[in-house]
C-alpha positions in Angstrom: 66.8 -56.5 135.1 66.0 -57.4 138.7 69.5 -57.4 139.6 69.8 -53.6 138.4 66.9 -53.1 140.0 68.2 -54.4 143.2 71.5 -52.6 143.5 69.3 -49.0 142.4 67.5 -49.7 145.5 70.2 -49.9 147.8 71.6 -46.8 146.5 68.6 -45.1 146.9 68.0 -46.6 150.3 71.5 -45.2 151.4 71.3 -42.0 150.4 70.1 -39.5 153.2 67.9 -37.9 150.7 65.1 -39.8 150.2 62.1 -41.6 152.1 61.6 -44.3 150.3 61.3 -45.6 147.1 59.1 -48.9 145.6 60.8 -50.8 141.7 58.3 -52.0 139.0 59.3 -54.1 136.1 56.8 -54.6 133.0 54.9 -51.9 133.6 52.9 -49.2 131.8 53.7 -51.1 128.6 57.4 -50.4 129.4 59.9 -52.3 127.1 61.4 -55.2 128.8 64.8 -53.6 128.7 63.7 -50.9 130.9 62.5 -50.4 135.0 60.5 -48.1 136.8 61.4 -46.9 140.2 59.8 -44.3 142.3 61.7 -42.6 144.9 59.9 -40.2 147.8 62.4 -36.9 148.6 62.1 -35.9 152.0 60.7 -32.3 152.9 62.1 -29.6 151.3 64.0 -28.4 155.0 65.8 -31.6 155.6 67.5 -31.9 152.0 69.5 -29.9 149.3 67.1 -28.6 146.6 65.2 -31.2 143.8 67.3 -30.1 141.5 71.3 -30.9 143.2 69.4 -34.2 145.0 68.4 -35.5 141.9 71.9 -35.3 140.3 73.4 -36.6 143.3 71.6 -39.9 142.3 72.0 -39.5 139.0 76.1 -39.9 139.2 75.9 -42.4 142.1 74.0 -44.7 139.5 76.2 -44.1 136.7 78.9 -44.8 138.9 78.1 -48.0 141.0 75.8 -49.4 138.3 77.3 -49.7 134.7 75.3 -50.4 132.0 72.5 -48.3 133.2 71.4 -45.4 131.8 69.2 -43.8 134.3 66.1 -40.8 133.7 65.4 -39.2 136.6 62.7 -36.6 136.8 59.9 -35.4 139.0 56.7 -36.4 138.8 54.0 -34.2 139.1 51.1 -34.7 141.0 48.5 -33.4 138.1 49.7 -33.7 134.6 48.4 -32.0 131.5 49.3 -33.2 128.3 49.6 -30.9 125.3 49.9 -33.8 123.0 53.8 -34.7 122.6 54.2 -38.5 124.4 53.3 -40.0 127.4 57.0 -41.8 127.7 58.6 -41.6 130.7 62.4 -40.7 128.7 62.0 -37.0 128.5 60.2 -34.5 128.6 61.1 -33.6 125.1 60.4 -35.5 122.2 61.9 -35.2 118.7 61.0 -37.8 116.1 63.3 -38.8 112.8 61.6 -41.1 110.2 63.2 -42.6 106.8 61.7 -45.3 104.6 65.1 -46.9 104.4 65.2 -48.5 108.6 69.3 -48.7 108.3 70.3 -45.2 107.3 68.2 -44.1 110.0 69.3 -46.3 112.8 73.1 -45.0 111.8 71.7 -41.4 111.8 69.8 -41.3 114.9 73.0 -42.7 116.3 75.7 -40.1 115.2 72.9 -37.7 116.0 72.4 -38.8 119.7 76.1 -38.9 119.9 76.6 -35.0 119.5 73.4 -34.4 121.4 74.6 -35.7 124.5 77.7 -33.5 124.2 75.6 -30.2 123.7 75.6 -27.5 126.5 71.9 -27.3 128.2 70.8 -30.4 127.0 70.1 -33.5 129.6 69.4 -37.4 130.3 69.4 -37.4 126.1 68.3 -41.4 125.1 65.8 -42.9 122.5 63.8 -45.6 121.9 66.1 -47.2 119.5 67.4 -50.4 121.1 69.1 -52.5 118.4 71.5 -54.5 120.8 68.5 -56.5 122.7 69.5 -60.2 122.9 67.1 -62.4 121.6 67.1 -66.5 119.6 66.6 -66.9 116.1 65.1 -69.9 115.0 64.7 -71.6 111.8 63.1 -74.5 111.5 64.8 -77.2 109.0 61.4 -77.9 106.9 63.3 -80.5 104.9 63.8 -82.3 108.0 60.5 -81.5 109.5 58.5 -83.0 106.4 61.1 -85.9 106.8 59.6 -87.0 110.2 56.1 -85.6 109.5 56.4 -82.6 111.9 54.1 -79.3 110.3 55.9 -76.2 110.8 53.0 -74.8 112.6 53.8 -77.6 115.3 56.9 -76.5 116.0 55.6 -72.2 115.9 52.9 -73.9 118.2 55.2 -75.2 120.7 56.8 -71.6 121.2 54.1 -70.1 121.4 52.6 -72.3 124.4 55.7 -72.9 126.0 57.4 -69.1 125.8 54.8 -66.5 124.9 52.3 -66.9 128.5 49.4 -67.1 125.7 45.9 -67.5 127.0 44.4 -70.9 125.7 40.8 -71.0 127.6 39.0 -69.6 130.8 37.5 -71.2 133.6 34.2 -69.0 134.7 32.9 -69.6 138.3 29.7 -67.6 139.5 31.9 -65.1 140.7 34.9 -65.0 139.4 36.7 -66.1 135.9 40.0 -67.2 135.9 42.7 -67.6 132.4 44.2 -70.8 131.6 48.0 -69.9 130.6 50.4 -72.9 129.3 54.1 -72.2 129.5 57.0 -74.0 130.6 58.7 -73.7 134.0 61.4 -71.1 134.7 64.6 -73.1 134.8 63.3 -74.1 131.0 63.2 -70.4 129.7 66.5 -69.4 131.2 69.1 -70.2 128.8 68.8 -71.2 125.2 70.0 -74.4 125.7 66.6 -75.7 127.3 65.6 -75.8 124.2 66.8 -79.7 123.6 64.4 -80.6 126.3 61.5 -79.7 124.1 59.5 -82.3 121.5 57.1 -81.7 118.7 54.7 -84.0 117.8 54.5 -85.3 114.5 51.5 -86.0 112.2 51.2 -89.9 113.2 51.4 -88.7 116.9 55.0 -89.7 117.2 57.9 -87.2 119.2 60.5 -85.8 117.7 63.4 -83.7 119.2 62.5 -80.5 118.6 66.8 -80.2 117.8 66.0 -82.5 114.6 63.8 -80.4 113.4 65.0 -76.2 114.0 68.4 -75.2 114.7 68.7 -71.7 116.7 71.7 -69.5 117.7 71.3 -66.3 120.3 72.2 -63.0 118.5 71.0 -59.6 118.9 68.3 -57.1 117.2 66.0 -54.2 118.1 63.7 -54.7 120.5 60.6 -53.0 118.8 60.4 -51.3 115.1 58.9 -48.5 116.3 56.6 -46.7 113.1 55.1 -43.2 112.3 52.5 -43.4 109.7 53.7 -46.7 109.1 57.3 -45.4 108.3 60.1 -46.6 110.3 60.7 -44.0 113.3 63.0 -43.1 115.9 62.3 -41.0 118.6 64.8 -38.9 120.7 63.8 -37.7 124.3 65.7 -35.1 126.2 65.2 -32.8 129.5 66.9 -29.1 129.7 69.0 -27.6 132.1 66.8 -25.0 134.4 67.0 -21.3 132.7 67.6 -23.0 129.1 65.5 -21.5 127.0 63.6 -23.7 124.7 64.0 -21.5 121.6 68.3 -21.7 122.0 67.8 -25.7 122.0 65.4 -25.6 119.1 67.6 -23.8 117.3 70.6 -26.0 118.2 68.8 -29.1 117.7 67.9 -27.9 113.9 71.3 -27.1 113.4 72.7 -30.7 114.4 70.4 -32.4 112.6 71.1 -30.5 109.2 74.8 -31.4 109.4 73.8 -34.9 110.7 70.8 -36.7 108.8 71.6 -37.3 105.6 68.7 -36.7 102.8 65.4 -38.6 102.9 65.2 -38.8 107.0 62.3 -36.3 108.4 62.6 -34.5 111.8 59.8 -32.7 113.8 59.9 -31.1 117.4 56.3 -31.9 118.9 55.0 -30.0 121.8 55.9 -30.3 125.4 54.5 -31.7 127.8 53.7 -29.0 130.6 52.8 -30.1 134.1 50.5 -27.9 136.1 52.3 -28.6 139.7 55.0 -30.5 141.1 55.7 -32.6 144.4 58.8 -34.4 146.2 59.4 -37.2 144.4 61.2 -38.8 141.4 60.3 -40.9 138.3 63.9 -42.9 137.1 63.5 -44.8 134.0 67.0 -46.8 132.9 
C-alpha cells in the first residue's frame, strides 16, 4: 500500500493542477486494502474546471498505476448527511443482501460488471473484497497434546505477536501510556517468519511453533460485511453532471431484475447532499 501510495503522490505532485496533496493509511476505519489522499486544486483561474481536472487524474492513475482503482471526488467544506453512508466510495449507495453469502458474492459481481459499462454512471466499486491475501492456520491438536502445547498457547502467541493487542498500562501523574507486545517488523513480513516463533508447553518446555500448526497463504474477503445480521454487499457509484437521478434509478432497477437471481434484496438509500463545495479532492483506491 505505501508503494501505491508513493507513486499517486508523484503523479499528483507533477501534474500542474494541483497545490498539494498529504496520503493517510489506516484511517477513518478505512480497510487495510484501501488509502486516503487529499489533494488541494489550485484557484479556479489558473486551472481547467473541477470537473475535466479531476478526470485528468483519474486516467493518469489508471494508467501509471495498475491495480488501483482510484475515487476521486470533492470534498465539501460542510457536509450534511441525509442518512445513506459516510463511505468515502460514492456518493451513492445501493445495498444487496441474501442469506446464502455465495450467490450473492457471484451476483454482486455480474451486477457491478454491467454497472460499470452503463452510460452516466461513474467510479462504480463496492465493498466486497474477496481476493485479500491473508494465512490460514490450523493448529495440529494431535500434535499439540503430544508435546503438551494448549491450543490457546498457540492462539495466544498470535495474538501477542501479530494483532498490536494492548496487555497493560503504565499511569504517570500526567500521562498514561499502553503496553503493546508484538514482534518486530522483519518477523511480520512474510509467512515464513513464522518458523522463528515457539510455544510454550504445559511443563514450561519450547516447542517449534511448526510442530505444532501448519499454515499456507491463500486468499478471502477482507470483512463479511452484514445488514440486520444478513450477509450484505454494498455498491457505491457517482453520476455524470446533468444525469438525472430518476434515469439511473430506473436503470439500476432494471439491471438488477435481469441480474440477481431470487432471494437477494436491493434498496437505493438516500443521498448524501452537501451544502457547499471547495477546491480540493477526496481519492479513495
Amino acid at each position: 500500500m505505501q508503494e501505491y501510495q508513493a507513486k499517486i503522490m508523484q503523479i499528483i505532485e507533477s501534474n500542474p493542477n494541483y497545490e498539494k496533496c498529504v496520503s493517510v493509511t489506516n484511517f477513518g476505519g478505512l480497510p487495510s486494502s484501501m488509502g486516503l489522499v487529499w489533494a488541494a486544486l489550485k484557484p479556479a483561474g489558473q486551472r481547467p474546471p473541477m470537473a475535466e481536472a479531476y478526470e485528468q487524474l483519474n486516467g493518469q492513475i489508471f494508467e501509471q498505476v495498475p491495480g488501483v482503482l482510484p475515487l476521486i471526488r470533492p470534498q465539501p467544506t460542510l457536509q450534511i448527511s441525509t442518512g445513506a453512508t459516510s463511505n468515502q466510495q460514492g456518493e451513492f449507495a445501493y445495498t444487496l443482501t441474501s442469506a446464502d453469502p455465495d450467490s450473492l458474492y457471484a451476483a454482486a459481481g455480474k451486477l457491478l460488471a454491467k454497472l460499470r459499462k452503463e452510460p452516466g454512471f461513474l467510479q462504480v466499486s463496492s465493498d466486497m473484497r474477496l481476493q485479500v491475501p491473508y494465512l490460514d492456520v490450523e493448529i495440529l491438536r494431535d500434535q499439540a497434546y503430544t508435546y503438551g502445547v494448549p491450543a490457546a498457547e498457540v492462539e495466544q502467541v498470535l495474538m501477542l505477536g501479530y494483532s498490536g493487542n494492548r496487555v497493560g498500562q503504565i499511569m504517570t501523574p500526567l500521562n498514561q501510556y499502553n503496553v503493546v507486545v508484538e514482534l518486530q517488523d522483519d518477523m511480520r513480513r512474510y509467512p515464513h517468519s513464522l518458523d522463528r516463533l515457539r510455544v510454550r508447553s504445559a511443563s514450561g518446555g519450547l516447542a517449534h511453533l511448526r510442530s505444532v500448526a501448519n499454515w499456507q497463504a491463500t486468499t478471502g474477503p477482507e470483512t463479511i460485511n452484514h445488514i440486520n445480521q444478513i450477509t450484505s454487499v454494498t455498491v457505491f457509484f457517482n453520476l455524470q453532471p446533468g444525469f438525472p437521478v430518476g434515469t439511473a434509478t430506473d436503470r439500476l432497477d432494471a439491471l438488477a431484475a435481469e441480474t440477481l437471481p431470487s432471494g437477494i434484496r436491493e434498496a437505493l438509500p438516500a443521498k448524501r447532499s452537501n451544502s457547499s463545495r471547495r477546491s480540493a479532492a477526496c481519492s479513495s483506491f
